[in-house]
C-alpha positions in Angstrom: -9.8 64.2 74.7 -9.7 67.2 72.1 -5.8 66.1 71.3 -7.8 62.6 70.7 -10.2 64.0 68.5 -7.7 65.8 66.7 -5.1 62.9 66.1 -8.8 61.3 64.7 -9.1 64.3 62.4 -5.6 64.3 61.3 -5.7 60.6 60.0 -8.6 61.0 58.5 -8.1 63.5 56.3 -4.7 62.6 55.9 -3.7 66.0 56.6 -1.0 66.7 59.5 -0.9 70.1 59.1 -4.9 70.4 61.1 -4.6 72.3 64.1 -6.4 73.0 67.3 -9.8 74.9 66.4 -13.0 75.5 68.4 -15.4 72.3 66.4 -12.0 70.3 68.2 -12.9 71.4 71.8 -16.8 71.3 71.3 -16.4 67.8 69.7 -14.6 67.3 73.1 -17.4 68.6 75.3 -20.3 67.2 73.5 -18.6 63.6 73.9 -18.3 64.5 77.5 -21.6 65.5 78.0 -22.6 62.2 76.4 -21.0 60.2 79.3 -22.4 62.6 81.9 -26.3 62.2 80.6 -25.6 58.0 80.0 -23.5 57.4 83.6 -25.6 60.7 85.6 -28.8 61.4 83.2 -26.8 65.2 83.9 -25.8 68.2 81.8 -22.3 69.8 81.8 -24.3 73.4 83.0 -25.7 71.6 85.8 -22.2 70.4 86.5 -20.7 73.5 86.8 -19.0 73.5 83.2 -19.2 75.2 79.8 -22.5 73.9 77.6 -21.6 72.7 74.3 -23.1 73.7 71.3 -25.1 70.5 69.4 -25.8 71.9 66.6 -22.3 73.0 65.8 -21.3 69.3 66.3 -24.1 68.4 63.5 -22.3 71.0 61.5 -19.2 69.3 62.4 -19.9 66.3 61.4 -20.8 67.1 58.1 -18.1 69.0 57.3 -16.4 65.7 58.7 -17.8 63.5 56.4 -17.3 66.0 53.5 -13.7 65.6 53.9 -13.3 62.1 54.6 -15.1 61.8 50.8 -12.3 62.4 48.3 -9.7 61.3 45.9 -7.4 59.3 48.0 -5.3 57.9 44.9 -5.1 61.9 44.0 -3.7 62.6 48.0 -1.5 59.9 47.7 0.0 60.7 44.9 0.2 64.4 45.5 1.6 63.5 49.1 4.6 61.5 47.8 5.3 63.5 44.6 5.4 66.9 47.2 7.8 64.9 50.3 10.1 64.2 47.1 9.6 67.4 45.1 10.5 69.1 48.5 13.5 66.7 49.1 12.3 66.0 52.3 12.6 62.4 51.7 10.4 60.8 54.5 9.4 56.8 55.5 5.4 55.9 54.4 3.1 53.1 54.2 0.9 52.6 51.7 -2.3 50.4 53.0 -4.2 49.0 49.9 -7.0 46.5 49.4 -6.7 44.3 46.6 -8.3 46.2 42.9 -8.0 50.1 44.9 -5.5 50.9 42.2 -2.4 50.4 44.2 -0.1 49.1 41.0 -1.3 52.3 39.0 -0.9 54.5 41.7 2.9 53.4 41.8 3.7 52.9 38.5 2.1 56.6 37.7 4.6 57.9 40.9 7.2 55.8 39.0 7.0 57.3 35.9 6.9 60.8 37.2 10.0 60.1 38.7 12.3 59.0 35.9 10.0 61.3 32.9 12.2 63.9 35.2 15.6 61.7 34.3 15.9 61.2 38.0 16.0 57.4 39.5 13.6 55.5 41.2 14.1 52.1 42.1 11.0 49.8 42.2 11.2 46.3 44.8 9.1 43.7 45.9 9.4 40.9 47.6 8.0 38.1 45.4 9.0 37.3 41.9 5.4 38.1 40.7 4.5 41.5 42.2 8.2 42.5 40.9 6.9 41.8 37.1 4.2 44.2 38.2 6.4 46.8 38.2 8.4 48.8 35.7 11.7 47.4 35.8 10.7 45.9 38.9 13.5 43.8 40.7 13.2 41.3 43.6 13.9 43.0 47.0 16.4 39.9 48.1 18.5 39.9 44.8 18.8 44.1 44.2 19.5 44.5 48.3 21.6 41.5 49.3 19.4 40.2 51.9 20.4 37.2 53.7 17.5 34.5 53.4 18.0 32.6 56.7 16.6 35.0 59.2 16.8 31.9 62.3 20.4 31.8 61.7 21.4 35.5 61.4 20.0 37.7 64.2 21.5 40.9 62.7 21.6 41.0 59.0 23.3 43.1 56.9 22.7 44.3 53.4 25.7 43.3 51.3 26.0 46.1 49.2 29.6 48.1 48.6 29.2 51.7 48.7 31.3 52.1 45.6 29.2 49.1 43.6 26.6 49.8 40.9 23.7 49.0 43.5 25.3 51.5 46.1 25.4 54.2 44.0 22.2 54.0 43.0 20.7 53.9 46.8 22.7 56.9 47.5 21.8 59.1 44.3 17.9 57.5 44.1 14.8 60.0 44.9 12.3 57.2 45.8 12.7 53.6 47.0 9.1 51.7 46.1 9.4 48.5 48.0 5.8 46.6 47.0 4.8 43.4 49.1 6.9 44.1 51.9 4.8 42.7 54.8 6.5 39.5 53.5 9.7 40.5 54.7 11.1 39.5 58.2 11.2 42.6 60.5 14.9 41.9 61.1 15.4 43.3 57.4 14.4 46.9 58.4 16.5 47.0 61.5 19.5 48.0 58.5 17.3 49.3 56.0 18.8 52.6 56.0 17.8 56.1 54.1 20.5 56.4 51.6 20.8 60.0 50.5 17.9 61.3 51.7 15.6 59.0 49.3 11.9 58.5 50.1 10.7 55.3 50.8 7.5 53.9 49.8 6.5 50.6 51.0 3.1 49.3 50.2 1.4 45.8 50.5 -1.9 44.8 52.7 -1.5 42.9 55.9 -4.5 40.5 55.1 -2.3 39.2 52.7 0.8 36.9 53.3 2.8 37.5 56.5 6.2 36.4 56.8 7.2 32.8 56.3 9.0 31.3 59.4 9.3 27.7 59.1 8.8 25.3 61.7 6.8 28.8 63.3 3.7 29.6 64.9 0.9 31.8 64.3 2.5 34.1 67.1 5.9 33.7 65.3 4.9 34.8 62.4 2.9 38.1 63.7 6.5 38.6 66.0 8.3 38.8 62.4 5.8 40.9 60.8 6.4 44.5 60.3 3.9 45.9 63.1 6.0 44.5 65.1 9.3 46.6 64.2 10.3 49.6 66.0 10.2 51.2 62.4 6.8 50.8 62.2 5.3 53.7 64.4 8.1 56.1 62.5 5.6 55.5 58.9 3.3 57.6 57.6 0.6 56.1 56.7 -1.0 56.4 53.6 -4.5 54.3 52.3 -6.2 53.0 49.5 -9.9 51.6 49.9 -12.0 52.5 46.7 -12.5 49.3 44.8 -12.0 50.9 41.6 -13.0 47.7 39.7 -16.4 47.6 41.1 -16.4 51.9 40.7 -15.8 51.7 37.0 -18.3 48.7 36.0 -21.0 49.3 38.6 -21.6 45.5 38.9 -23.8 45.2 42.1 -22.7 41.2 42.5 -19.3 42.2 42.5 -19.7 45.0 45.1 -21.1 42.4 47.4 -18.8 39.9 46.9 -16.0 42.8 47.5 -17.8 43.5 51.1 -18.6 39.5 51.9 -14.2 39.2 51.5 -13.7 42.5 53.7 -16.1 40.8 56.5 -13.9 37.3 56.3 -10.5 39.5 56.3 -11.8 41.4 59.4 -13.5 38.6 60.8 -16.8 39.8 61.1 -18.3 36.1 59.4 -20.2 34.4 61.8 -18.5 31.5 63.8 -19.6 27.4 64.5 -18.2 27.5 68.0 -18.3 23.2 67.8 -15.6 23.5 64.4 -14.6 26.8 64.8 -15.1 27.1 61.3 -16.7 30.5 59.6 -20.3 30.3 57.6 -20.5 31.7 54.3 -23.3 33.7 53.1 -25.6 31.5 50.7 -24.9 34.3 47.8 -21.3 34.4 48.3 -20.4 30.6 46.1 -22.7 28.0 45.0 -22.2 25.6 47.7 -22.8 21.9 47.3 -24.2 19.6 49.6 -22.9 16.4 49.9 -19.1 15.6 48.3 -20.9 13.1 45.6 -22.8 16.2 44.2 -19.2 18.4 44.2 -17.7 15.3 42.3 -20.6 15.7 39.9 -19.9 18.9 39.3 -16.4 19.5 38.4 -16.2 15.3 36.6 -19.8 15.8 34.8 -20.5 12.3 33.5 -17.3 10.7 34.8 -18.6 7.5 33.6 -18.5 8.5 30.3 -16.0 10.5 30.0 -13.0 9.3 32.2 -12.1 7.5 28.4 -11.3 10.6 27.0 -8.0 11.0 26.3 -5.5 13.7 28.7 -3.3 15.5 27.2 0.5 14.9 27.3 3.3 16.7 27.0 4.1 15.2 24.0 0.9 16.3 22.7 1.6 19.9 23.9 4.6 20.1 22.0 3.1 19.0 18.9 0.4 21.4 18.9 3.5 24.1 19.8 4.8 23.0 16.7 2.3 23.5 14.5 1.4 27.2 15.5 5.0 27.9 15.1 5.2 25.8 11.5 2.5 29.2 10.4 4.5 31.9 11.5 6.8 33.3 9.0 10.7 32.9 9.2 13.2 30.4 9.3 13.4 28.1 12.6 16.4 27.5 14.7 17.0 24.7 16.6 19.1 24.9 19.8 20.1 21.7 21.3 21.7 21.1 25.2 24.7 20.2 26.5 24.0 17.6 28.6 27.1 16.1 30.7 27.5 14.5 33.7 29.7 15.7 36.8 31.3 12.5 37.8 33.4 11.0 35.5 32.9 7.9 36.7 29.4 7.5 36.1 29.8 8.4 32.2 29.6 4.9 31.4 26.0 4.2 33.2 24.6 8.1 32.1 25.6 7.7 28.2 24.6 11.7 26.7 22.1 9.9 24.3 20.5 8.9 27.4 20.3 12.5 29.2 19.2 14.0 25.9 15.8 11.9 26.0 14.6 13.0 29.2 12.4 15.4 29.5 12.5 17.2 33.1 9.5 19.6 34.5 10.9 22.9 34.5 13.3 22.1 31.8 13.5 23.1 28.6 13.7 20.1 25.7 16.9 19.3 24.8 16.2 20.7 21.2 14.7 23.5 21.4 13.0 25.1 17.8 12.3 28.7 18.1 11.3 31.6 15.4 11.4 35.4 15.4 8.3 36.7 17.4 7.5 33.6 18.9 6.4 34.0 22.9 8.6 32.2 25.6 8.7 32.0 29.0 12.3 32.6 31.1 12.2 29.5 33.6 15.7 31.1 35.0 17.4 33.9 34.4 21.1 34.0 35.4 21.7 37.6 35.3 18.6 39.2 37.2 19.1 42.9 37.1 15.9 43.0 35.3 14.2 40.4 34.0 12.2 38.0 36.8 12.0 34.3 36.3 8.7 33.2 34.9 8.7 36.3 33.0 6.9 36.1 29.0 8.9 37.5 26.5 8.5 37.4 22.3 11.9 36.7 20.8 13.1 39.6 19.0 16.1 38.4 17.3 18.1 34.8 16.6 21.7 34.0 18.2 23.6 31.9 15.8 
């Protein structure tokens, strides 16, 4: 029971270096006199064993609570930045609840790292938490993961120990791998700790688990990375200060914060006849009947279902027009547009493919200036620029 209470301690305070101490073994007796007085209405003396001392525990608990009551962005960080500083390398976990600070925590470990000239590569496992991060890349493009996990049972990392990407995994200090309870466990299996680098990965299991198709709830859990033998072997690490509703002291938003946590942890009260969970009446402003939800998001349909919707064509005029008032000379661009089979030249003439106008295309003449913002639908060449990434164009190709 006192190795219990001291595992307790230990996580708590996130220190590992606590040891065996006398609070530790009176904590133990006074929870063992507990179950004696509730199952025997009897004190340990009157069992023949060593009395505790109560108002040590009260002491205890204070002291307890004192510590649990700190900075744990500051022990995170100084955690990491020691394991690496020590070249101890090491495998942690960082638990984070959305707006805790998890992105600046990284990015400030990130830029300690490489203010230091030393590398640090930053990961993730979708496309918009890699933008997130400074030179951020996407975890299945920098590590050659395979993407069909039902087909290959034991996947390998494609990556030649003399190629750019293995040299880096060998001489890196820190591996930040963000989002990764969206990978399949099967990827840690041959995730291996390439020159003593520490690895950081960090993400929140309410979120998105990994996506097996055709899968059940219990497949998906199977995949997740709980369920790895890896997982026991992290340290854990753990972010809960909402330090959005810290810094503006907005009570609303404090208890909207809570009412998610209870609906995460499932503490929401349930309709056994739809199994469905009942919000509290300050959590959304709930309508109640579908006519009145109509009502509110199509205010006077009647009226104004006339209105005219914008098209794209009307988009691209408007584009044009802020683009006609910034300074410098436009260049147009225009595609190639060809088709594959020869044969079918004759029915796809190229006046014909250069008047359509695809979603997620660009238009096939394409106007841009100097400092005007763009979005990258596709990027060819990855190494460090995401798809769906903004960018301002800095300079004209001619």
């Amino acid at each position: 029971m006192s190795e219990e209470i001291l595992n307790h301690l230990r996580a708590t305070n996130q220190n590992p270096d606590i040891q065996f101490a006398s609070n530790v073994y009176n904590e133990a007796l006074v929870f063992t006199e507990d179950i004696c007085l509730t199952t025997a209405n009897k004190a340990l003396v009157q069992l023949g064993m060593a009395a505790p001392n109560q108002s040590a525990n009260d002491h205890f608990d204070r002291d307890l609570q004192r510590e649990t009551h700190i900075d744990i962005d500051e022990l995170a960080y100084d955690r990491i930045m020691h394991a690496i500083t020590s070249l101890r390398g090491g495998f942690y976990f960082l638990y984070a609840l959305g707006s805790t600070g998890k992105t600046f925590l990284i990015s400030l470990i990130l830029a300690t790292i490489r203010s230091r000239k030393n590398i640090a590569l930053a990961i993730a496992s979708s496309g918009i938490a890699a933008t997130l991060l400074d030179c951020g890349r996407l975890a299945h493009s920098a590590l050659k993961l395979p993407l069909n996990m039902q087909i290959t049972e034991t996947p390998i990392c494609n990556i030649n120990k003399n190629s750019g990407m293995g040299k880096i995994l060998q001489s890196c200090q820190l591996i930040i791998w963000d989002e990764c309870t969206m990978t399949h466990k099967k990827h840690w299996k041959r995730f291996i700790l390439f020159g003593g680098a520490l690895i950081l990965l960090s993400s929140d299991f309410r979120q998105t688990l990994p996506f097996i198709p055709r899968s059940t709830p219990a497949d998906e859990l199977k995949a997740c990375l709980k369920s790895s033998v890896l997982w026991r072997h992290l340290q854990k690490l753990n972010l809960k200060t909402n330090m959005r509703v810290q810094v503006q002291h907005d009570a609303s938003a404090e208890c909207f914060v809570k009412q998610l946590l209870n609906i995460r942890n499932g503490k929401m009260a349930i309709d056994e006849s739809t199994q469905c969970i009942t919000l509290p009446t300050n959590f959304c402003k709930i309508t109640a009947t579908t006519d009145e939800l109509i009502h509110k998001v199509f205010p006077n349909i009647a009226q104004n279902y006339k209105m005219n919707v914008a098209k794209n064509n009307d988009v691209n005029a408007i584009n044009f027009s802020v683009q006609n008032e910034i300074p410098g000379e436009a260049t147009a661009y225009k595609s190639i547009d060809t088709v594959m089979n020869q044969d079918e030249v004759l029915n796809y003439p190229t006046e014909l493919l250069n008047s359509l106008d695809l979603p997620g295309m660009p238009p096939h003449m394409l106007t841009l200036k100097i400092g005007v913002p763009i979005i990258l639908l596709r990027n060819i060449n990855p190494p460090r620029l995401c798809n769906g990434t903004r960018l301002s164009l800095a300079t004209i190709v001619r």
